[in-house]
C-alpha positions in Angstrom: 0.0 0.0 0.0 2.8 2.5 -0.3 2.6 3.2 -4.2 1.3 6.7 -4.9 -2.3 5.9 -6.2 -4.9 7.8 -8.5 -7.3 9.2 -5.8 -10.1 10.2 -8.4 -10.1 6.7 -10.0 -11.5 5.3 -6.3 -14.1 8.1 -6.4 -15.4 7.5 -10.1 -15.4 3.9 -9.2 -16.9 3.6 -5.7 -18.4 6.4 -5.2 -21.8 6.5 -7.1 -23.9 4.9 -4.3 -22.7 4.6 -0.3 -22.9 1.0 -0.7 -20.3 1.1 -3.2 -18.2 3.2 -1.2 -18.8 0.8 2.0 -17.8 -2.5 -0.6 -14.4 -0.4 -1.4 -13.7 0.4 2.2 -14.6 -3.5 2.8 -12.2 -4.7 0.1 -8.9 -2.6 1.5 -9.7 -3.2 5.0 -7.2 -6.4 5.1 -4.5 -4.3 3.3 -4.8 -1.2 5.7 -4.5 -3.4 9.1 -2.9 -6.6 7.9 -3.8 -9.9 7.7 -4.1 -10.7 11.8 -6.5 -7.5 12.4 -8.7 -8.2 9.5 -9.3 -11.7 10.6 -10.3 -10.0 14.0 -12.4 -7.3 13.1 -15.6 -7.3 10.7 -16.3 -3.8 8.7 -19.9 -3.3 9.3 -20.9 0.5 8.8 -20.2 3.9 6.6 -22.0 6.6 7.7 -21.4 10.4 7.8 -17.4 9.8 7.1 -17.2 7.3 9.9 -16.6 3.6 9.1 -17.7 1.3 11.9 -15.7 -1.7 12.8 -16.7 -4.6 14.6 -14.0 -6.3 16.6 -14.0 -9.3 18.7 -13.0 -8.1 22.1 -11.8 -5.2 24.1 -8.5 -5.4 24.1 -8.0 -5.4 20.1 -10.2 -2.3 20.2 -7.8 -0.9 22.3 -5.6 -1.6 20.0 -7.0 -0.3 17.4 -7.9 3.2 18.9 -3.9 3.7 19.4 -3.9 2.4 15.5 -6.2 4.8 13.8 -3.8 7.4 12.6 -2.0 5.3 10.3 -5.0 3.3 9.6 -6.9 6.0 7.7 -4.0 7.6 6.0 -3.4 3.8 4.6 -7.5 4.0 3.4 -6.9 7.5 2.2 -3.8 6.5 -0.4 -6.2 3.6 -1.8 -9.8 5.2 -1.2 -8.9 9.1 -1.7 -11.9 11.0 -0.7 -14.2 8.4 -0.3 -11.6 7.1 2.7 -13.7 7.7 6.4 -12.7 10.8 8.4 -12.9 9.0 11.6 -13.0 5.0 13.0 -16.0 4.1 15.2 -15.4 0.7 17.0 -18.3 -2.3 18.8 -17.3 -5.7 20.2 -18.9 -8.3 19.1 -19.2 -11.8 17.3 -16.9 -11.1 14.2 -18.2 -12.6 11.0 -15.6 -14.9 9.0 -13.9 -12.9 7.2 -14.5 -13.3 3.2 -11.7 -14.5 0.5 -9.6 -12.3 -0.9 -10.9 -11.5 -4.8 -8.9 -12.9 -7.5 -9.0 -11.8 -10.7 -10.3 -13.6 -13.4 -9.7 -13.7 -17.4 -10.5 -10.6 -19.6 -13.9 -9.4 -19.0 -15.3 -11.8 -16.7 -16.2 -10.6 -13.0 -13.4 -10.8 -10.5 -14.2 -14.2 -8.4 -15.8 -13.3 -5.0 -16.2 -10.1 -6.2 -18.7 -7.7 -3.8 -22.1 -7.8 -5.1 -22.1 -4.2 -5.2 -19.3 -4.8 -8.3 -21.3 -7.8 -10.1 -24.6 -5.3 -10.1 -23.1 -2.3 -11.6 -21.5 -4.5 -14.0 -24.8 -6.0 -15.3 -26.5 -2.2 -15.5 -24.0 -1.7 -18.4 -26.0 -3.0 -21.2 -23.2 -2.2 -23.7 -20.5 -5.5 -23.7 -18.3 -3.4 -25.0 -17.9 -1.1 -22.1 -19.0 -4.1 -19.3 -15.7 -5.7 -20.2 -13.3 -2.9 -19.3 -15.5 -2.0 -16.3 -15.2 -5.7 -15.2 -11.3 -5.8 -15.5 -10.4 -2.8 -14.0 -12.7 -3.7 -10.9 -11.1 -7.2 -10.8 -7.2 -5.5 -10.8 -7.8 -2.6 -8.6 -9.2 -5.8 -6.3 -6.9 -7.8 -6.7 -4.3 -4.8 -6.1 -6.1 -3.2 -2.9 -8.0 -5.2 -1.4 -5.9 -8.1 -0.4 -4.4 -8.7 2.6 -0.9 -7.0 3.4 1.8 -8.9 4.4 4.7 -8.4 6.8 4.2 -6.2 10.4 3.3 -7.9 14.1 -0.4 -7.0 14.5 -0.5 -8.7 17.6 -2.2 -6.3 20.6 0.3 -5.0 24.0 -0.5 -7.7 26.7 
């Protein structure tokens, strides 16, 4: 996630509907806290510039709350100005988290894709233009929304 990124191309993307900005901000989520934090905390909300996270118990809130500097200049290199202005934090039962999406060949919807992707990608009657919509959603998935690799994201005992 350090690569100098477009930030208009998120916004022209994501940013039609606020449940495509919350798919976007769903999809980075591993790649702006690592692999161990995604696994214990479930995106649930967007609202009003503040993305709600849902983690498993007090202590990787904690956590998390000493984290959230770096965590949303990480989602504003990838999201731009759709990234959140603020973290909100539950506890709670934390959902599985969901594959990583893979890209698939030319054209074809990115495997596991968000929903959110698959339905704006059938409201483009014209093949022609579905296509390119459908492989640059799968690469910019595939790109920044995987999980990061590397760092200790184990919590302070």
């Amino acid at each position: 996630m350090d690569r100098t990124r477009n930030p208009d191309l998120a916004a022209r993307l994501f940013g039609a509907r606020p449940e495509h900005t919350l798919a976007l901000l769903r999809a980075v989520w591993p790649g702006a806290v690592g692999l161990e934090l995604s696994r214990r905390t479930e995106v649930v909300a967007y609202d009003r510039g503040v993305l709600r996270i849902r983690v498993s118990d007090l202590r990787w809130q904690r956590t998390l709350q000493r984290m959230r500097g770096p965590i949303l200049g990480r989602l504003r290199r990838v999201a731009g100005q759709l990234a959140p202005s603020a973290l909100g934090f539950v506890t709670g039962e934390v959902a599985q988290p969901a594959a990583p999406v893979a890209a698939s060949g030319p054209g074809e919807p990115p495997k596991q894709a968000p929903e959110v992707v698959l339905e704006a990608a059938r409201s483009i009657p014209d093949p022609e233009i579905r296509k390119p919509f459908l492989a640059v959603a799968a690469r910019y998935l595939a790109r920044f929304g995987g999980p990061q690799t590397g760092g200790d994201s184990t919590p302070p005992a």
